[in-house]
N, C-alpha and C positions, 0 to 999 in steps of 0.2 A: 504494500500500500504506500501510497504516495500522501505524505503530510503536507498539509496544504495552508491552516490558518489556528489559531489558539485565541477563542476572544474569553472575553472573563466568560461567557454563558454558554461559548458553545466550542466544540474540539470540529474541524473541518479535516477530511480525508479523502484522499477518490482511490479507486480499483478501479483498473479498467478504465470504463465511462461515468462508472457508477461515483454521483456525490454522497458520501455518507457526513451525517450532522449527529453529533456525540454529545446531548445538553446533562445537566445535573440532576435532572427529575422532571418526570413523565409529563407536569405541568406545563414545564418549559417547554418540552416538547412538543406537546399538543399543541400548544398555543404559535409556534412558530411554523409547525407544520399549515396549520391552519390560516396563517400569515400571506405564509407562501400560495396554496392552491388558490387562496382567494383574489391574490396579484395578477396571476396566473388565467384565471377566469377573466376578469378583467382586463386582462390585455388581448386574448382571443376575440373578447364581443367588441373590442375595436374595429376588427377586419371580419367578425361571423354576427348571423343575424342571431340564430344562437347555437349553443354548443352542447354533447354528448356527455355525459360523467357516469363511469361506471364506480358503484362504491361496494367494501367492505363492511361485511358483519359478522363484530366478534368483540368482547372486552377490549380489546386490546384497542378498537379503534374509538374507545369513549373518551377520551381527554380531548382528544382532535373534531370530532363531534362538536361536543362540545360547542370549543370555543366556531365552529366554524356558523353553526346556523347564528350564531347570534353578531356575524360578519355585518355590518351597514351597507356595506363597499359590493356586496356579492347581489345584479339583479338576477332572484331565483326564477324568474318569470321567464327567462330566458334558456332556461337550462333544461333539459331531459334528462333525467336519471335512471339508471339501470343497478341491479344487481349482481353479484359477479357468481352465487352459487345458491344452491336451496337444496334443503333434505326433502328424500322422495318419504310419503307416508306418515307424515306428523301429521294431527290434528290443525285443520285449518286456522285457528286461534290460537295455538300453542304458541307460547311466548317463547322459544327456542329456534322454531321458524326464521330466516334468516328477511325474507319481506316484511315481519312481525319485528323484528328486532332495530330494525331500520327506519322502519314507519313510527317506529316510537320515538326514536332518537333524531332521525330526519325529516323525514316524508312529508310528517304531522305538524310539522314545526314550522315550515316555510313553504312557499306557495312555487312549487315546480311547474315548471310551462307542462309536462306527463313526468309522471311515473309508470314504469315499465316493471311490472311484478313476473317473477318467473312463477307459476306453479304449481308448486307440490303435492297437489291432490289429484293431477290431469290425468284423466283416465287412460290417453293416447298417450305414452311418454315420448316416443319419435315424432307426433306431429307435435309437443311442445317443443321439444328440441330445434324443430324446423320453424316455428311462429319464433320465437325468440333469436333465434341465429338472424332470420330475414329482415327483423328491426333493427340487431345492430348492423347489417349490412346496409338496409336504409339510411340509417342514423351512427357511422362511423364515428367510435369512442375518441374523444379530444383528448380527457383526463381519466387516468384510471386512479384510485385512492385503495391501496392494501395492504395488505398484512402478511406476516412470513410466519407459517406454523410448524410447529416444534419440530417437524419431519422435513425441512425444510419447501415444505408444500406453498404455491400460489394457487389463488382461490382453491376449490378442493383438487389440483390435481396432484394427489400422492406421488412419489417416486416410483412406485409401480406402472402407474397409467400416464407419467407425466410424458408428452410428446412436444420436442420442440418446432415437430414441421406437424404439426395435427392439420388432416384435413377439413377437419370439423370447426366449427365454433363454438357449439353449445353439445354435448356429451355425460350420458347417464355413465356414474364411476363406483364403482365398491370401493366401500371407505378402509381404511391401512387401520388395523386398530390400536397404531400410533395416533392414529391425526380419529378416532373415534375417544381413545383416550385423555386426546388435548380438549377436547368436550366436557367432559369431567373436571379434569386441574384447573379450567375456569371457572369453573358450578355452575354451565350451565344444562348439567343431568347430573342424578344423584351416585349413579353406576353405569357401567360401560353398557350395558344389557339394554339401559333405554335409547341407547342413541343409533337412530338408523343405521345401518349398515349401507344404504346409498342413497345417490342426491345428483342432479345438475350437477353441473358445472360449466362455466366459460372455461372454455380452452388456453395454452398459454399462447398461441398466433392472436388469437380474438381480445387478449387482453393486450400484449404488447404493438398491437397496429396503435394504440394509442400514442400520439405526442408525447403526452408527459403520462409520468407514469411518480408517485408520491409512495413511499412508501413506511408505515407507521407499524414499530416495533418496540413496544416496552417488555420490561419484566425480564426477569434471572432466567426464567422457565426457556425464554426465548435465545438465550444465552449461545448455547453451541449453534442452534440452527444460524446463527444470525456470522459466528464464525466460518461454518462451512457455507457460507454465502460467498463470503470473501475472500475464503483460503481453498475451497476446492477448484477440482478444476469445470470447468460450465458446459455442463452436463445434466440429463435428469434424476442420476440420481439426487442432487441438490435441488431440485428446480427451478428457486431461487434466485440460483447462480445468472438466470438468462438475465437478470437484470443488470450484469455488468457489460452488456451489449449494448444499454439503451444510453441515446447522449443526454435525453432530458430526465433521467430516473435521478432518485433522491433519497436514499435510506434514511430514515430520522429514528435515532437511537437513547435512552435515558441509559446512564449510570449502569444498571443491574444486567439491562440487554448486552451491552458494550464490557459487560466485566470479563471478559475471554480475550480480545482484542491487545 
């Protein structure tokens, strides 16, 4: 890795392409990540009438949340949102649901020009995979906003299923019960037994067609995966890793994530 800047609030580093930002705690983090895509947004609806954003959902992306619906600077009216994965066979209201989880924290919060729900109850699972691929085809992702999970996994695509030429976009995957696991260590199931075994998923092609691509990583838990991000070589067993491909990626890191490094 290439060291790059030391401010009192934040450690700067690149691999690769990849900028990674090293703050003191998760707050700082969220709140700069959120800084940043909201810039970001803003400077796209200078030259788009308006623009694509696929997001994450998972604990890990609530500080960023956060601070970003309550942005001034961000017109939501202009924006299309999408999500990047969903459990197949949960209860349509289950608060674990990843549209349910988003819509609480996002959705419901500010006024999106659409919201594009993947869903988890569609009796046809190949034609949801084919309705949802053909609107981001439609509507090509500007900004992607994600998270790296413990198995080095983007959105759910496990090291077992992860393809970096997928020809797909959107693809039903059995979950690694690594990353069925990482479910649990955040609470959001009580035991491995409740959590789907599978679910959607965007693709990593369908995610990295986007420009900018954000990426929000707190916590100890996240600790090696967030190492073999940077240190393997890029590949799927890491999946991760493709993001040191991208020239506008941005890994944003607290203290406990970066304790490997």
């Amino acid at each position: 890795m290439v060291y790059m800047e030391n401010k009192t609030d934040v450690s700067i580093l690149k691999k690769d392409n990849l900028c990674v930002k090293i703050f003191p705690d998760r707050g700082k983090m969220g709140k700069q990540a959120a800084a940043e895509v909201a810039e970001t947004i803003v400077e796209l609806l200078k030259k788009k009438e308006a623009i694509n954003m696929i997001f994450a959902s998972a604990p890990s992306q609530g500080d960023f949340l956060k601070e970003l619906v309550v942005d001034l600077s961000i017109p939501w009216q202009r924006i299309r949102a999408f999500h990047m994965d969903e459990y197949i066979g949960l209860a349509e209201d289950a608060p674990q649901g990843f549209g349910n989880f988003l819509k609480k924290h996002l959705f419901d919060k500010v006024s999106f020009k659409n919201v594009y729900y993947l869903n988890g109850q569609a009796a046809d699972r190949a034609a949801e995979c084919s309705r949802y691929a053909g609107l981001l085809k439609t509507y090509p992702p500007d900004i992607v906003c994600l998270g790296i999970g413990e198995n080095g996994h983007i959105a759910f695509n496990d090291p077992p299923v992860a393809d970096f030429q997928d020809p797909e976009m959107v693809k039903i995957v059995q979950l690694e019960d690594v990353c069925r696991q990482q479910q649990v260590n955040d609470k959001c199931f009580e035991t491995i037994e409740e959590v789907p075994q599978k679910a959607y998923t965007l693709t990593i092609p369908a995610l990295t067609k986007a420009d900018y691509m954000f990426c929000i990583v707190p916590t100890r838990l996240k600790a090696e995966a967030v190492w073999r991000t940077l240190n393997d070589p890029i590949r799927e067993q890491c999946p991760a890793t493709i993001l040191r491909t991208k020239k506008r990626a941005v890994l944003y890191l607290d203290q406990d994530s970066a304790s490997l490094l």
